[in-house]
Structures are given as C-alpha cells and as structure tokens.
N, C-alpha and C positions, 0 to 999 in steps of 0.2 A: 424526553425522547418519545418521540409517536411510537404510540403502542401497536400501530399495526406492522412497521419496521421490523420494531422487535420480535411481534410472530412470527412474522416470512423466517428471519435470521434464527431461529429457533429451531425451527420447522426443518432449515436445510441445514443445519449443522444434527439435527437428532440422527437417534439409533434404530427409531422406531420403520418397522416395515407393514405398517399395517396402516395405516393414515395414505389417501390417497391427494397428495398437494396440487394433482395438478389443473384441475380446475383455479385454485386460490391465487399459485403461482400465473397463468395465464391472466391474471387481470388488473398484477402490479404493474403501473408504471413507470416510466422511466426517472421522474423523479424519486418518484420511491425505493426505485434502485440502488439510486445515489445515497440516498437516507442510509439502506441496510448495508451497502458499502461502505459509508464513514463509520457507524456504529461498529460494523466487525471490525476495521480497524484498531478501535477505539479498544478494543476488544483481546486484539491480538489474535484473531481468526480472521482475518483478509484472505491469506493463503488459503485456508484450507473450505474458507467458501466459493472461493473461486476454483480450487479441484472439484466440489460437489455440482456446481454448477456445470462443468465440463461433464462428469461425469455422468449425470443425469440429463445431461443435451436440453437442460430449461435454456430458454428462451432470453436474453437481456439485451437492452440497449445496446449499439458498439460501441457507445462511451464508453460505459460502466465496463462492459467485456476490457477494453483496450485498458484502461485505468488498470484492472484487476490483474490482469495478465503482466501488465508494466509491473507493478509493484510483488505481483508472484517470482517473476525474472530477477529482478532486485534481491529477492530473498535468496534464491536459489544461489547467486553469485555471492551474499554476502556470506552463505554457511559454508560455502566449497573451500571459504579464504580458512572462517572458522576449524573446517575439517582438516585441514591440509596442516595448522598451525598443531592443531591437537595429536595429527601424526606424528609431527617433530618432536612435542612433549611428551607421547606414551613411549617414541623409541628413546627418548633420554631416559628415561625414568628406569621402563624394562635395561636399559645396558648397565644402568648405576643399581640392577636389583633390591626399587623400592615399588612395594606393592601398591595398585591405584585401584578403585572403583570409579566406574563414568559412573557421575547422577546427572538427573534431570533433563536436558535439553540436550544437549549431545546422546545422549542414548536413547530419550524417545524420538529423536527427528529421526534417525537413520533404522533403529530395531525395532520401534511400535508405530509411526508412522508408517514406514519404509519408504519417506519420499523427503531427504530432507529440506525440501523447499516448502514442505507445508508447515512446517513448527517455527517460529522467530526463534531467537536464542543472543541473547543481551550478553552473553559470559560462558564459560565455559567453568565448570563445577565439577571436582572434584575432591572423593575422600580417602587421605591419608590415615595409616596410624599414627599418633601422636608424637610417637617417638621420630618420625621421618620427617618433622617438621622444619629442625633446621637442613637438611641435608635436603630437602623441596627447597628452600630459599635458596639455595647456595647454588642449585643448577641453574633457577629460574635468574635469578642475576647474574650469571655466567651467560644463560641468550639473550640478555638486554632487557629484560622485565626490572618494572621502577616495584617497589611497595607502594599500595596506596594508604596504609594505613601507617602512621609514625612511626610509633612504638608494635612491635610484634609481642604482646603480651596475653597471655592466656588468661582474660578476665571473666568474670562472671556473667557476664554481657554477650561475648561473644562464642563463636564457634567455627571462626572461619578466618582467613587473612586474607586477602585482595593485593593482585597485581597485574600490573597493564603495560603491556607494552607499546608506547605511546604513537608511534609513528604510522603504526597498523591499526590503532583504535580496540586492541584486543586486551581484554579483560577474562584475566584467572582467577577464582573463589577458589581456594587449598579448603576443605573441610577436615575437621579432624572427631566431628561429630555431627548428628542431624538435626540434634538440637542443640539450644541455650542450656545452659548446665545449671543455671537457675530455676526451671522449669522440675517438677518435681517428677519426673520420669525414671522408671525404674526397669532398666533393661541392659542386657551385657553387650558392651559394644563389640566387641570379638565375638558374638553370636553373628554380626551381621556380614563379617568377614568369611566366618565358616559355612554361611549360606550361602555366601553371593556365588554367584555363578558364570562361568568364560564366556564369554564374546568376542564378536568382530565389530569394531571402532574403529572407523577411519582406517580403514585397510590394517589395524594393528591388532593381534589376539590379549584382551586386558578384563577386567572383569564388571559385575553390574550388580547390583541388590536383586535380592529372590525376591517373585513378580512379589509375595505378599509383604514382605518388608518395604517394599519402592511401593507398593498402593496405599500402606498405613502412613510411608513416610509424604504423599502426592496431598494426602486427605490433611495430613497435620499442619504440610508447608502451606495447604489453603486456609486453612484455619489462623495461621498464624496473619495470613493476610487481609486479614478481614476489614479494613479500613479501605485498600484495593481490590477484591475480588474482581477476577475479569474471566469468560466464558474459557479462554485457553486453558485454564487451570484446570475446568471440564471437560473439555474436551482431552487434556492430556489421560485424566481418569477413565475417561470413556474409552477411548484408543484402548489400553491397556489393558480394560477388564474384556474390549472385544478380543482384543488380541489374545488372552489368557484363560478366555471365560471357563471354558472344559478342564484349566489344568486348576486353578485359583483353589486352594485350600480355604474357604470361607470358616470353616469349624477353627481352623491353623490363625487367622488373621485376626478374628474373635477375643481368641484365647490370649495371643499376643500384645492387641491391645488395653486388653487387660492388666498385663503384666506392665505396660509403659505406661500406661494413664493414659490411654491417645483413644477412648471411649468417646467422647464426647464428638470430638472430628472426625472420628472415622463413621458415625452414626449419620452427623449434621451433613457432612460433604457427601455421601454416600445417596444420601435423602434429596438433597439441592440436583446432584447429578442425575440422579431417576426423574423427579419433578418439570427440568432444566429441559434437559437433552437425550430424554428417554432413555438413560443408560440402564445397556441391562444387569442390574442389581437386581437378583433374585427378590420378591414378597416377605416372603417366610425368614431370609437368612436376613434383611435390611430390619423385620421386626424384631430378630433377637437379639438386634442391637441397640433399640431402645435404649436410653437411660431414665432411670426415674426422674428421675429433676429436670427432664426435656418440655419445654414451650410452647406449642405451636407458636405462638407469638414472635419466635426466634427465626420462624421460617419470609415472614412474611418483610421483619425490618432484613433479614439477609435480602433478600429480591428487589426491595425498595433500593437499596445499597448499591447492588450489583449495576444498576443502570440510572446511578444516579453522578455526575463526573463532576470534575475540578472546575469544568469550561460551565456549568449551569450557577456556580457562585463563587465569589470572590473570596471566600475567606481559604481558599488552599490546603495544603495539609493542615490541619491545627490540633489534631488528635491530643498530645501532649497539652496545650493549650488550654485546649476545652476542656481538659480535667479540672481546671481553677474553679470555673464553675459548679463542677459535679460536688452535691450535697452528700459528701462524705463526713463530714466533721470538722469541725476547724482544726485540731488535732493532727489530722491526719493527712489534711489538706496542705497544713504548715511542714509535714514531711515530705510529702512528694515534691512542692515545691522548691526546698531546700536541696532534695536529691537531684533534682533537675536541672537547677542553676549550680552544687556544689557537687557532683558525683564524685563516685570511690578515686583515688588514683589511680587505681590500674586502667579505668573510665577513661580518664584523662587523658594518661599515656599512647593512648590509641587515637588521643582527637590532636594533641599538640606535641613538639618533637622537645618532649624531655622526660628522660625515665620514672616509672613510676617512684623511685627508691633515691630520686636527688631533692632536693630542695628546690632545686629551679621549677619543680611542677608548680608551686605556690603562687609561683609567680602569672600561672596562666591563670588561674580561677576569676582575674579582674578580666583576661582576656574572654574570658569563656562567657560572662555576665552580659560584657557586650555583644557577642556574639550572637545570644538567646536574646537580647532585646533589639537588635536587627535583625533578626530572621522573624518575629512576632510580636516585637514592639506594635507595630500598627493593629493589631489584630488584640491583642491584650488591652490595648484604648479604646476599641470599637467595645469590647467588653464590659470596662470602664464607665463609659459612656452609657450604657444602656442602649446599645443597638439592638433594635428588635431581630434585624436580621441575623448578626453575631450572635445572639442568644440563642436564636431557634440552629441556627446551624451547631452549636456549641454544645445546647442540649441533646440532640440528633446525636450527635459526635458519640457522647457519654451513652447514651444509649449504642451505639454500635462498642463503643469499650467492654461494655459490659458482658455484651456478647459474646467478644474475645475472650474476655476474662474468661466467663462460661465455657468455651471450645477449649483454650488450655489450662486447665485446671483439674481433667481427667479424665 
C-alpha cells in the first residue's frame, strides 16, 4: 500500500492538534485521494474520514467527495434499520425483565461517536447473564430470529451464540461473557454488571460497561484480533478515551488489568493507538504499563500487519494452517493438528447439528476432515510443495501467532 496514502489517512483520522496538515493535505491528488479512500475503507473508517474531511473543509476531488458521501449515506441508512431493530429487542427484553448491556458498536456509534453514521457495525452485541440465556432464545425465535450456530452449547471455545434474522440481513451476538473462558483471565463477571452504567440506546433507557471496563475490554477485543487489525478498532479507543479523558480512572484500569490478565493488550493497544492516531494516552500512565517481557519488535510486525491485506496474497486466512509449519516440535505439532482436525464435542456441537452427548456427533468427525481439507487443502499443498511464497506467508503468519499468543497470555 503506498506509504504516502497511508500518512494523509493517518494524519486525518489523528487526535493530535498540534501538527499543521495543511500545507501536505493541499498537495495530494486526486488519485491519491482514491488510494486513502479505498484504504479507509479497507479499514472501516470511510465514514468517519469523510466526517473529518467535511469537518475540516480540506479540499478533495468531487469524485472522491461524491464517492464518500454516497457510501457515508449508505452507512447512515444501514444503522437507523440496525437501531430501530435493537429498539424492538431492548423493549422485548426490559418487558420480559431480563437485564442487557449494549457493547461495542451500538453503543459507540450513537454515545462515543454521537453520529451513528460514522461507526459500520456488522451485528449487534450483546451481554446477558448466563442464566438468561435460554429465556434470550426463546424471545428471539418468538421475532423470527434463526440460530446460526447448531448446537447452543456453552463450550470452551466459545462465549457467545449468534442469530440472524434472515430477511433483514440482521445478525445478534448474545454475550454471556467478554471473553473465551479458556483464556486464563481472572475477574468477577458480576463486577461488571455492578459497574455498568444507564444509558440512552436507541431511544431505549438499558445499560453499558464502565468507560474503564469497555476500554480494557476495546484493547483485549483488539488484541484478540490480531491476524485482522484495522484502524476502526483505534479509532473506536481514541473516541472513547477523548470522550472520557477527564473522567478515565487510569490508576482503576491498571489495577484491573491486573487482576484479569489483559496487561499485555491494554499496554500493546494502548501504545499502537498513541503511535497510530495520536491518541491521547497520558506518557507517564502508558509507561506504567510496561510489561517486562515487552519487544519493541512486537511494535513494528503489528504495523507491518495492520496494512498488510488478503487482496496483496493468495494464501487467505491460513493462520490455523500456517501453524503446520511453526517449529514447535513434532510432539506438539501432532497435537494441535489432531485438535484441529478432531476437536472436543462440545466443538463440534456448535459446527454440525447433532448434540454434543449423542452418538451421531461421530459421525461428523469424517464430515469435519473434509471440510478442513476443502477450505485449506490447496494451501496445505502449496506447503507441501515447498512454495516459496506459502512458506514466507506461513512463516509471517506464525510469527503474527505469536504475538497473539504474547497479547493474551496476560
């Protein structure tokens, strides 16, 4: 991706007021416009490049203007359907008195935003207590929502169940925690209930995570993405801590991540967002989050990462994949791979429609073989074969693993 692209789109998504652009911005062109428009896209900050640019009266092509504006309209209409649908599900919820928290993109587009046409938003995310779990299904298929997941089983694996109601293209994540519960995180989930705090959602009074709970939880979900990292996931942090700056318990958020293990990503993310997008993340409070075991190294393959995409090489997701390769041991190599191709039941339950606790799951495990060797067969032979290019992307790959590893780990 041309790296001067990348400046401008930097530059006009930052927080920094002290940098004067407008000399640099007066001398991109209109190609180049197109460039930092596909890239924000690419990105998931289309929108909210195209507010700064209004905002700040810079200067652009009327393609690129008309383009950006077409597709900010688009957004705006596609969240109102989103908002309006989430109305219908907060008054089911409050009349059947089960308690909700908005996360993520319904609560930042409309309360850290405050424009919901600048945030995209894929799904609508919410968290349940676990006990409301089946009594959330039974409304949601009472308004026409399918399950997208089989089996509704509370695996090791997961933390969430998905449904969509399919005619309106709308997708629901129930959370009944923020994270995988295999993750070695140590924090009371009824803590975060007792902080969360009331709001206005979609014209409905429901409630949110306390700003420093939703920043620890912003930093971890990025963390956790680190195969995808994309600028929106900064800019959602940035929003937030401008929104909150004055109120943010940083000594509170410190302490906290402490206590869950979420050191590592609230440091790493914390660091990328100051570096990124000038966010302002106090000096003194970002270095007492250090961790010992921290890389500079880690800084530079994230950034490499972040603007490196799917459309510049063939091999696709291959994360799982490219583990084959990672010189862990034969040992250990021969386990993951076996987990991979034979996971737990309850695994299963959730990918094919027969309960974890019948006999007939056995019968998908031949299904599930083929399944991994048509989704990566081709990719496993490029391997095979000694493709140079499979390899380097492969090794690349393990090397970004590892990272993760590192992010959640503590």
């Amino acid at each position: 991706m041309d790296q001067s692209a990348t400046s401008i789109l930097l530059f006009c998504l930052g927080y920094t007021s002290e940098a004067d652009g407008t000399k640099l911005l007066a001398e991109v062109t209109a190609e180049e416009w197109r460039l930092i428009a596909a890239l924000a896209y690419q990105h998931g900050v289309g929108q909210l490049l195209y507010h700064r640019i209004k905002s700040k009266n810079i200067a652009i092509s009327e393609e690129v203007a008309g383009k950006l504006k077409e597709k900010y309209q688009q957004n705006a209409m596609r969240n109102m359907s989103l908002y309006q649908e989430l109305h219908r599900l907060l008054g089911v919820f409050q009349e059947k008195d089960i308690p909700i928290i908005v996360l993520k993109g319904a609560y930042l587009a409309e309360a850290v935003y405050e424009n919901i046409a600048l945030r995209p938003m894929g799904d609508l995310d919410l968290l349940v207590n676990i006990d409301n779990l089946s009594r959330i299904e039974q409304e949601l298929l009472a308004l026409g929502y399918q399950p997208m997941d089989c089996n509704r089983v509370i695996a090791q694996e997961n933390y969430h169940f998905g449904y969509q109601l399919p005619e309106h293209g709308i997708h629901v994540e129930i959370h009944w925690s923020l994270f995988i519960r295999k993750n070695p995180l140590q924090f009371d989930e009824g803590g975060l209930w007792s902080r969360s705090q009331t709001v206005t959602i979609a014209q409905t009074t429901t409630r949110t995570l306390s700003p420093e709970d939703l920043l620890l939880h912003l930093c971890h979900h990025t963390a956790r993405h680190t195969y995808d990292m994309r600028l929106r996931m900064f800019s959602d942090i940035g929003e937030l801590i401008k929104r909150q700056e004055t109120r943010l318990d940083w000594e509170r958020i410190g302490a906290r991540a402490g206590l869950w293990g979420t050191q590592h990503s609230l440091y790493f993310i914390l660091r990328l967002a100051r570096e990124l997008l000038d966010v302002p993340v106090p000096q003194d409070v970002l270095a007492s989050f250090l961790p010992e075991d921290f890389k500079e190294d880690y800084l530079a393959l994230a950034r490499q990462k972040i603007f490196i995409f799917s459309t510049e090489n063939s091999m696709g997701k291959t994360e799982k994949i490219a583990l084959v390769v990672n010189p862990i041991g034969l040992r250990k190599k021969i386990e993951l791979i076996r987990y991979r191709l034979f996971p737990p039941r309850e695994t299963m339950a959730l990918m094919y429609p027969a309960p974890a606790n019948s006999w007939r799951i056995y019968f998908y495990y031949p299904v599930r073989l083929r399944d991994v060797l048509v989704r990566h067969g081709a990719t496993l032979w490029q391997l095979a074969r000694g493709n140079s290019k499979a390899q380097a992307f492969a090794e690349h790959t393990n090397q970004i693993t590892s990272l993760r590893d590192w992010l959640v780990s503590g």
